[in-house]
C-alpha positions as CSV (number, residue, x, y, z in Angstrom):
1,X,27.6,18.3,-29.7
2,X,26.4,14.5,-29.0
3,X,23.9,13.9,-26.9
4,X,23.9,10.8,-24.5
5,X,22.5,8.4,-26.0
6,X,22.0,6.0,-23.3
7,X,20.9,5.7,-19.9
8,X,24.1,5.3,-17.4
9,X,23.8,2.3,-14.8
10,X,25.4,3.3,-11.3
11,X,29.2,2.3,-10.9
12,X,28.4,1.3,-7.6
13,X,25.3,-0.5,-6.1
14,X,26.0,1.6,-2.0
15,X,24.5,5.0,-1.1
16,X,26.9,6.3,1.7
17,X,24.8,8.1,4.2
18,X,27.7,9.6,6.0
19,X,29.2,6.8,7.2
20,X,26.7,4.6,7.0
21,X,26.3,2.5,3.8
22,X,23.0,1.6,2.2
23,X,22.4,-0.6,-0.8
24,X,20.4,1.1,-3.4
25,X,18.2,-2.0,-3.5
26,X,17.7,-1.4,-0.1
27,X,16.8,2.0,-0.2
28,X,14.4,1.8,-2.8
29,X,12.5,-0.7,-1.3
30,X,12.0,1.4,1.8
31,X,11.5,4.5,-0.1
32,X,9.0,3.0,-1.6
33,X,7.1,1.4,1.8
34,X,6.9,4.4,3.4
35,X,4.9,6.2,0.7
36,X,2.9,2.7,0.2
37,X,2.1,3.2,4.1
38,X,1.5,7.3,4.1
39,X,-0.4,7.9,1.1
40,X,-2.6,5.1,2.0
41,X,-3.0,6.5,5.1
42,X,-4.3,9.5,3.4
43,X,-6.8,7.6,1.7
44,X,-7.6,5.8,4.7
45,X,-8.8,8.7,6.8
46,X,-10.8,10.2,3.1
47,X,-12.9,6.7,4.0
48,X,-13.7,7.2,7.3
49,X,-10.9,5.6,8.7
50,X,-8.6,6.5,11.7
51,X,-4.7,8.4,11.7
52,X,-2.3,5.4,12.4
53,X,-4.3,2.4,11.2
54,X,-2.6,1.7,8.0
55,X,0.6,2.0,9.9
56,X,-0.8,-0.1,12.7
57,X,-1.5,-3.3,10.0
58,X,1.7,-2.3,7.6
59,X,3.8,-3.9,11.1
60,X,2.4,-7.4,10.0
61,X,1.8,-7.0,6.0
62,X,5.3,-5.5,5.4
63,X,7.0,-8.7,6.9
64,X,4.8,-10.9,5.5
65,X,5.3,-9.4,1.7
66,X,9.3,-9.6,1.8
67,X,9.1,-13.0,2.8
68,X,7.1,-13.7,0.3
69,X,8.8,-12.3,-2.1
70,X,11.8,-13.6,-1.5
71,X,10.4,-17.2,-0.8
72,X,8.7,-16.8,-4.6
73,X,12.3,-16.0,-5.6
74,X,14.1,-18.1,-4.8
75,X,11.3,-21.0,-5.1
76,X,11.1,-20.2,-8.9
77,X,15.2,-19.6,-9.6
78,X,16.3,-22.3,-7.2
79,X,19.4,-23.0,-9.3
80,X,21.0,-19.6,-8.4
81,X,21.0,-21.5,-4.8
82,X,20.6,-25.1,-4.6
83,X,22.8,-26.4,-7.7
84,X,26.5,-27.2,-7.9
85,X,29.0,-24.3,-7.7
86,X,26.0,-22.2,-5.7
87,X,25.8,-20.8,-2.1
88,X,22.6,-21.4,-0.3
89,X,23.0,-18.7,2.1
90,X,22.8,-16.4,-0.8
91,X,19.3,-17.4,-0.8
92,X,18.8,-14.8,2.4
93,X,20.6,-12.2,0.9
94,X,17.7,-10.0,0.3
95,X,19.4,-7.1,-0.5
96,X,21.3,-8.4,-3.5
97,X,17.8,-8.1,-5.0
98,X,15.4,-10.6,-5.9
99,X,11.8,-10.5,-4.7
100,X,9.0,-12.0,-6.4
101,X,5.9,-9.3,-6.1
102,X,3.2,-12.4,-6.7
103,X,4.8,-13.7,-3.4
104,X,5.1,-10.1,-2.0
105,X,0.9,-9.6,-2.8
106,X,0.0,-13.0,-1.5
107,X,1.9,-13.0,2.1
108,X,1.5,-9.5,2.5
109,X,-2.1,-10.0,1.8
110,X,-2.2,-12.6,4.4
111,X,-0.4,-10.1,6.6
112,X,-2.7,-7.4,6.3
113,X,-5.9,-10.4,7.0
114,X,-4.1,-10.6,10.0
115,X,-4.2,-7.1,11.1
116,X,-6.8,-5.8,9.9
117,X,-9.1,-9.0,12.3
118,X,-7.3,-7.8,15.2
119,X,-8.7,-4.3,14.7
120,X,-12.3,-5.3,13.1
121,X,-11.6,-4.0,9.8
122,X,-12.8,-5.5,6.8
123,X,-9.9,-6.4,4.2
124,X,-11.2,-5.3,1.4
125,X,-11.6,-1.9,2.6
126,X,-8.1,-1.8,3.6
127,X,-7.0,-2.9,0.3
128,X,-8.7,-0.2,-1.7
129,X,-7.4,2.0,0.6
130,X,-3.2,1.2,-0.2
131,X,-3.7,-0.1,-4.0
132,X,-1.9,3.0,-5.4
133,X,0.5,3.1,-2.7
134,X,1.5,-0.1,-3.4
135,X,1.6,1.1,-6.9
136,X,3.8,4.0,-6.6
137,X,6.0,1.8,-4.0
138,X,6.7,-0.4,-7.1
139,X,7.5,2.3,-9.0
140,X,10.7,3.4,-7.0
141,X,11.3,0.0,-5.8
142,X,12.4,-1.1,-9.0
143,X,14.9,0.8,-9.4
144,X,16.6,-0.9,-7.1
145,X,17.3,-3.5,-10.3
146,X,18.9,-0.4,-11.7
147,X,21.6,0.3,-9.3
148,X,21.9,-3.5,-9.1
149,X,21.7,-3.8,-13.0
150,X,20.1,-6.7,-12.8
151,X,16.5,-7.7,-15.0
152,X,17.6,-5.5,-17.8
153,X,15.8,-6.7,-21.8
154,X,16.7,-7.6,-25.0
155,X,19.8,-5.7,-26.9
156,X,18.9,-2.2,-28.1
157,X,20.5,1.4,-29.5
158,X,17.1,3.5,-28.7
159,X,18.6,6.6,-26.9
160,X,17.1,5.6,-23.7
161,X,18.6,2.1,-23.6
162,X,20.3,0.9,-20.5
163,X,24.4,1.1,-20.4
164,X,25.5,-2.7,-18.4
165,X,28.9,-2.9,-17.2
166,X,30.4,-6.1,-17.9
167,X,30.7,-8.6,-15.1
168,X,31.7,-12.1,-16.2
169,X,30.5,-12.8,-12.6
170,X,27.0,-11.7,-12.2
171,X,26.5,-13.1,-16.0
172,X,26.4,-9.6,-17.6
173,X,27.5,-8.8,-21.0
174,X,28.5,-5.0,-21.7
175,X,26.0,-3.4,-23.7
176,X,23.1,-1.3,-24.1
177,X,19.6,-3.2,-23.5
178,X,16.0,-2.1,-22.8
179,X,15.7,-0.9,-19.6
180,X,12.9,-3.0,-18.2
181,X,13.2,-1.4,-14.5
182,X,12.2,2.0,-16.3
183,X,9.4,0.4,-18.4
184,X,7.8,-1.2,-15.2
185,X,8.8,1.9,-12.7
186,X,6.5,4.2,-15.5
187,X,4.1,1.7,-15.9
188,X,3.2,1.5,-12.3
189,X,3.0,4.9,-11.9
190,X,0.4,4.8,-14.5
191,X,-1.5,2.1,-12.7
192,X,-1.7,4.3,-9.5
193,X,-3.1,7.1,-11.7
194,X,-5.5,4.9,-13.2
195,X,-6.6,3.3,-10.1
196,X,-6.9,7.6,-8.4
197,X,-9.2,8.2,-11.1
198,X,-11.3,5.3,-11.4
199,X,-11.7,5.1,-7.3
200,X,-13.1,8.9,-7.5
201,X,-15.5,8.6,-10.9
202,X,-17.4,5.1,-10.1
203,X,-16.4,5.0,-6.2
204,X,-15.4,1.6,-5.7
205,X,-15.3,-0.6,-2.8
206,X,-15.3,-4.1,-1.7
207,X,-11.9,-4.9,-2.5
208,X,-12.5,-3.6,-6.5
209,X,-10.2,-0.8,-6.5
210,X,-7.1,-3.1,-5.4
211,X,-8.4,-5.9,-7.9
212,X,-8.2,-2.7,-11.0
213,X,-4.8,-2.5,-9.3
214,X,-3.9,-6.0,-10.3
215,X,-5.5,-6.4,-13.3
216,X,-3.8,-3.2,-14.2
217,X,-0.5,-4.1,-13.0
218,X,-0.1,-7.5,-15.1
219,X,-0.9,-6.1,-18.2
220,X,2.0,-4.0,-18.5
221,X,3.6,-7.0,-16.5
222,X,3.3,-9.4,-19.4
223,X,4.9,-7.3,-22.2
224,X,7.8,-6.1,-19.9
225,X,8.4,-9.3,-19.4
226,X,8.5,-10.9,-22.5
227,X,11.4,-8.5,-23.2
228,X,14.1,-9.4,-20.2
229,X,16.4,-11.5,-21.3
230,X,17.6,-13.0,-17.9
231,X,17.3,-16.7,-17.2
232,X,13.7,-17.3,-16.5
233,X,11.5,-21.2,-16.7
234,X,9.5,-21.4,-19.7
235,X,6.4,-23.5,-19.9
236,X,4.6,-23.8,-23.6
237,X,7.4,-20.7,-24.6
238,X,6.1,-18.1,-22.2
239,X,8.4,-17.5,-19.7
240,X,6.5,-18.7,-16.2
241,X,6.1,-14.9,-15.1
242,X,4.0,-14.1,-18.3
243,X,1.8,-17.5,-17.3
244,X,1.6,-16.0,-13.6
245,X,0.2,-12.6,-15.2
246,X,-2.6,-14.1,-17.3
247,X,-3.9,-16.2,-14.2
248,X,-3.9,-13.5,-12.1
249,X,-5.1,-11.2,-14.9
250,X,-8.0,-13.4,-15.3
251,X,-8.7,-13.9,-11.3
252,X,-8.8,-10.1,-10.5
253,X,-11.1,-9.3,-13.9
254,X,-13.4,-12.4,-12.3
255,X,-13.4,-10.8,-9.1
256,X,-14.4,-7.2,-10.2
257,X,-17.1,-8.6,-12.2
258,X,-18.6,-10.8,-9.4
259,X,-18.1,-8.0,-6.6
260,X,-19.7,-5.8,-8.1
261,X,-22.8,-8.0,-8.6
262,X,-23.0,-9.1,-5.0
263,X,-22.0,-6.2,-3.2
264,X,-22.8,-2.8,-5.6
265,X,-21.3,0.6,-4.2
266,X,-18.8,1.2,-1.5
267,X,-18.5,0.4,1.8
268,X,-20.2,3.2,4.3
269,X,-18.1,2.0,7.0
270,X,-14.6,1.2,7.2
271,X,-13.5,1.2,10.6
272,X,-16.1,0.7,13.3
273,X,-13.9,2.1,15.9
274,X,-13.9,5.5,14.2
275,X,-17.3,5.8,14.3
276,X,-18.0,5.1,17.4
277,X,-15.2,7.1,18.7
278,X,-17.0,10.2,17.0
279,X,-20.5,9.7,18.0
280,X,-19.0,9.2,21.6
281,X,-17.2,12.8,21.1
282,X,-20.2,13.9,19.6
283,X,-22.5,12.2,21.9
284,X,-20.7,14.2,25.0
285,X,-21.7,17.7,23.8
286,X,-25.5,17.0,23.9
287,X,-25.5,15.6,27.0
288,X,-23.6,18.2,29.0
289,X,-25.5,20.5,27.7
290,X,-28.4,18.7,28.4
291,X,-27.1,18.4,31.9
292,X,-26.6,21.9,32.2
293,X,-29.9,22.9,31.1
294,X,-31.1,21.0,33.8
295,X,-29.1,22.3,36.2
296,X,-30.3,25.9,35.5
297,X,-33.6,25.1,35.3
298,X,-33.5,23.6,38.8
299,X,-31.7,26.2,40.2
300,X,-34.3,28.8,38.8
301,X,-37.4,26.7,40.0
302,X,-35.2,26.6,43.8
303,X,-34.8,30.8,43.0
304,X,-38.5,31.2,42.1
305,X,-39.6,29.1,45.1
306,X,-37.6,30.8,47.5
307,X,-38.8,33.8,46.5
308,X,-42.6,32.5,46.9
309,X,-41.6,31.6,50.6
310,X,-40.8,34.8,51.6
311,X,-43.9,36.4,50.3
312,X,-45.6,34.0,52.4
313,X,-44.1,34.6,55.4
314,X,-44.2,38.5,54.5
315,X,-47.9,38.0,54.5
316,X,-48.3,36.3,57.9
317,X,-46.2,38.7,59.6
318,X,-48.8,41.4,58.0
319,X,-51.7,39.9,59.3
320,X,-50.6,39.4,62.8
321,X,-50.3,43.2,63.0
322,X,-53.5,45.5,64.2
């Protein structure tokens, strides 16, 4: 019997919910927020954080990162939009794919500043916090590219290669190919690991688990890259994605070392708010009971003097007698 010796792409890019049609690129891409947001969550609260403020400062990173990411897009492959024969509304047509995740990172970054000073959290904190969600949420978002089959790599007849359907269209030549989205989607979920058990074993803080995160992350990013074969600038022969990895390669290794010079350990708060909301709560106990003590030691001094007031009297009453 033969075995398959290929990975099949999707016939179709839609996921009908009932009626209701989803794009798979769509679909991945919340999948994968939703864990980003709840497992950091998790993580959150393990710091000393409160239920509901990752959530809380998701509202403004999430928007932030998909408009970055798009922007990056479309910023960097400009002739699928702005040249002759192209439609520059395309250019909002975010679930036909394309996001840029150094775009996504930077805006969203800027996103989560923004939340995180409205509730007097430091960033860096918060950061550590969602650096394997963010991970994992790479990890299913890309394969969104696979029901789009879209950033697939160089020709191959491995048995896990790719199967791309032909679409003089879209630019795609039938054939088996690398699969790229599988290469990154496993690699991410490696960086998540790595990050888990790096975060428990030297406790980091200050922002280094997220910069691990990154330096992690564009590692793998440089070789998975230099084996897509879809149009891409090239500066000195490196496509301008590999380029982008090595700078921020560098910048995160930079940071961890300096970070940890200047600001050893981890953070012992996270979240202000938290802790006062718990010494308040635990503040309340002492201090009823202190209350109460008080209150029954008054009320058996006003017992014991009563009953010294009637011996009194008992005695004058005696006395008057012959």
């Amino acid at each position: 019997m033969d075995l398959l010796a290929y990975i099949p792409s999707p016939s179709s890019g839609v996921i009908h919910l009932g009626p209701v049609p989803l794009r798979g690129y769509a679909f991945c891409i919340i999948i994968g927020v939703f864990v980003a947001v709840w497992y950091g969550g998790r993580r959150w609260v393990a710091r000393g954080g409160q239920v509901g403020t990752v959530a809380d400062i998701a509202v403004w990173a999430v928007p932030f990162g998909l408009v970055g990411g798009r922007l990056y897009h479309v910023i960097t492959d400009y002739e699928l939009y702005f040249t002759d024969g192209r439609d520059w509304v395309d250019a909002f047509k975010i679930w036909q794919g394309g996001l840029g995740i150094w775009g996504a990172i930077a805006l969203g970054a800027l996103g989560a500043w923004i939340g995180c000073r409205r509730r007097g959290i430091p960033l860096p904190a918060y950061a550590d916090a969602i650096a394997p969600g963010i991970a994992f949420a790479q990890a299913i978002g890309r394969w969104g590219n696979w029901f789009n089959q879209e950033l697939y790599g160089k020709a191959t007849t491995l048995p896990w290669a790719l199967k791309i359907d032909g679409d003089a269209d879209a630019g795609r030549v039938a054939g088996t190919y690398h699969p790229t989205f599988l290469y990154e989607s496993l690699w991410c979920v490696g960086v998540a690991l790595l990050v888990i058990w790096a975060d428990r074993r030297f406790k980091l803080g200050h922002g280094r688990a997220f910069a691990l995160y990154v330096a992690a992350y564009t590692v793998g990013r440089f070789w998975i890259e230099y084996l897509r074969v879809d149009d891409a600038h090239h500066v000195l022969g490196l496509r301008l994605n590999n380029w982008t990895s090595v700078v921020v390669f560098l910048a995160a290794v930079a940071y961890l070392v300096i970070s940890e010079k200047r600001t050893p350990g981890r953070e012992e708060i996270v979240e202000p708010a938290a802790v006062e909301g718990g010494a308040a709560e635990s503040g309340a106990g002492p201090a009823a009971a202190t209350e109460a003590g008080h209150g029954t030691a008054a009320e058996s001094k006003a017992g014991s003097g009563g009953a010294d007031d009637a011996a009194v009297a008992a005695e004058a009453e005696s006395a008057k007698k012959p």
